[in-house]
C-alpha positions in Angstrom: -128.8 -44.8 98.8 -130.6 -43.0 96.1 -134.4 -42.3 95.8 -136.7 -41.7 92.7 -139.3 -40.0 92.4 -141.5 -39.4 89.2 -143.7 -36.8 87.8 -145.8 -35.5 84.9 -148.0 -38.8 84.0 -151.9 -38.2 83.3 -154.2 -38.7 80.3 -153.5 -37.2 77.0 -154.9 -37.3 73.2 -153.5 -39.3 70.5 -151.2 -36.9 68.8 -150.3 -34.9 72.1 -147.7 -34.4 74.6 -146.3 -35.0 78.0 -143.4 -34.5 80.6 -142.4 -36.7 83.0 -139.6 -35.8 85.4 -137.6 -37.8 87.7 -136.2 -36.0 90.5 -133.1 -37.9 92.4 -132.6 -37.4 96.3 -129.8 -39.0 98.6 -126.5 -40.0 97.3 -127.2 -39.0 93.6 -122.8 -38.4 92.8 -123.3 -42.2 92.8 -125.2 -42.4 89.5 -123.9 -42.9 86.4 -127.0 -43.7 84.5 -130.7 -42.7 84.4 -133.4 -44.5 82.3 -136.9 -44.5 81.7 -138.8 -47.8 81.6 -142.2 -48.5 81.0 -144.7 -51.2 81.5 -148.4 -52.2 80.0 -150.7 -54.2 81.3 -149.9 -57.5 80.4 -146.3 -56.7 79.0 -143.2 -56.9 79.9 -141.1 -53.8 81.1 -139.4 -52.5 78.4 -136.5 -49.7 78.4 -138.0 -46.5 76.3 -134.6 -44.3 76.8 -131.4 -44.1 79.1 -128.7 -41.1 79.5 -125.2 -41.8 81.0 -123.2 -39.2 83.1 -120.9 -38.9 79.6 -124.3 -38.2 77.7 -124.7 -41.0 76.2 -128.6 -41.7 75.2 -130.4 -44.1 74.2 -134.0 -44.8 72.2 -136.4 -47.8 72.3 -136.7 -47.6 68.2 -140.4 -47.0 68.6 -140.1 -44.0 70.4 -137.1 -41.8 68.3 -138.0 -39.0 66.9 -141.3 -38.9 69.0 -139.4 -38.7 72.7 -136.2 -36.8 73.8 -134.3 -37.6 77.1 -132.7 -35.3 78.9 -130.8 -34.2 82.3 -130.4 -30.8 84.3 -127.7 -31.9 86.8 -128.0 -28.8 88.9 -131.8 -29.9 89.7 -130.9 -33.5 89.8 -133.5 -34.2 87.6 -134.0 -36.4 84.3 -136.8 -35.3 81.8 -138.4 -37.4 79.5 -140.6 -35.3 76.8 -143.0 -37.3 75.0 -144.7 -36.1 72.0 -146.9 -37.3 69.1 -147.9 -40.0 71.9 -150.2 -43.1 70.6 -152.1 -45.1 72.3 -149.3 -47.8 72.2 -147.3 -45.5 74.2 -150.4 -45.9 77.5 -148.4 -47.5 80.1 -147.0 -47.0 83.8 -143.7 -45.2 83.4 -140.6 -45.6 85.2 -137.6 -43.9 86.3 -134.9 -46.2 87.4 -131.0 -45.3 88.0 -127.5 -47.3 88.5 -125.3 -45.9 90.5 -121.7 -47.1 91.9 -122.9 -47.2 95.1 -125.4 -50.2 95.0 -125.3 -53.8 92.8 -128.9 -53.0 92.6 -130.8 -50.4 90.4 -132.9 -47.7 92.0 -136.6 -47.5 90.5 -138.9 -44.8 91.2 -142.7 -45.2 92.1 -144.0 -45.2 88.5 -146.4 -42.5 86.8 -149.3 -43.5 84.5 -149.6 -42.8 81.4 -152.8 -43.0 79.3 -153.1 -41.9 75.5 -156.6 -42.5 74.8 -159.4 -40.2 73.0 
């Protein structure tokens, strides 16, 4: 079992920045991939970026350039650093992991995030 918790959300101005973190607990040698989803009202959940235990990353083409993805294994954490954020980017953020030790995906609890001046 794995668990996910996220950090960082809150309420920022167009043009700023934010860090979210996603800190992994439990049986984390299982994962093999960490993404960051998000979801606005009335939307679908979309994936904004993943990063594989080889490094391998990924960007939702709205967000590259603007948002880097990132891991510090020793803290069993993923970052996600958001800058030059719009008010497209307001949403409810979410961490979610696969992991060889579940058919399943793991999500986290979700952090809000609100661009808005």
């Amino acid at each position: 079992q794995v668990q996910l918790v996220e950090s960082g959300g809150g309420l920022v101005q167009p043009g700023g920045s934010l860090r979210l973190a996603c800190v992994a607990t439990g049986n984390t040698f299982s994962i093999y991939s960490t993404s960051w989803y998000r979801q606005a009202p009335g939307k679908q959940r979309e994936l904004v970026a993943s990063i594989t235990s080889g490094v391998n990353i990924t960007y939702l083409d709205s967000v590259k350039g603007r948002f880097t993805i990132s891991r510090d294994n020793a803290k069993n954490t993923v970052y996600l650093d958001m800058n030059s954020l719009e008010p497209e980017d307001t949403a409810v953020y979410y961490c979610n992991a696969a992991s060889f030790d579940s058919p399943d995906d793991y999500w986290g609890q979700g952090t809000q995030v609100t661009v808005s001046s």
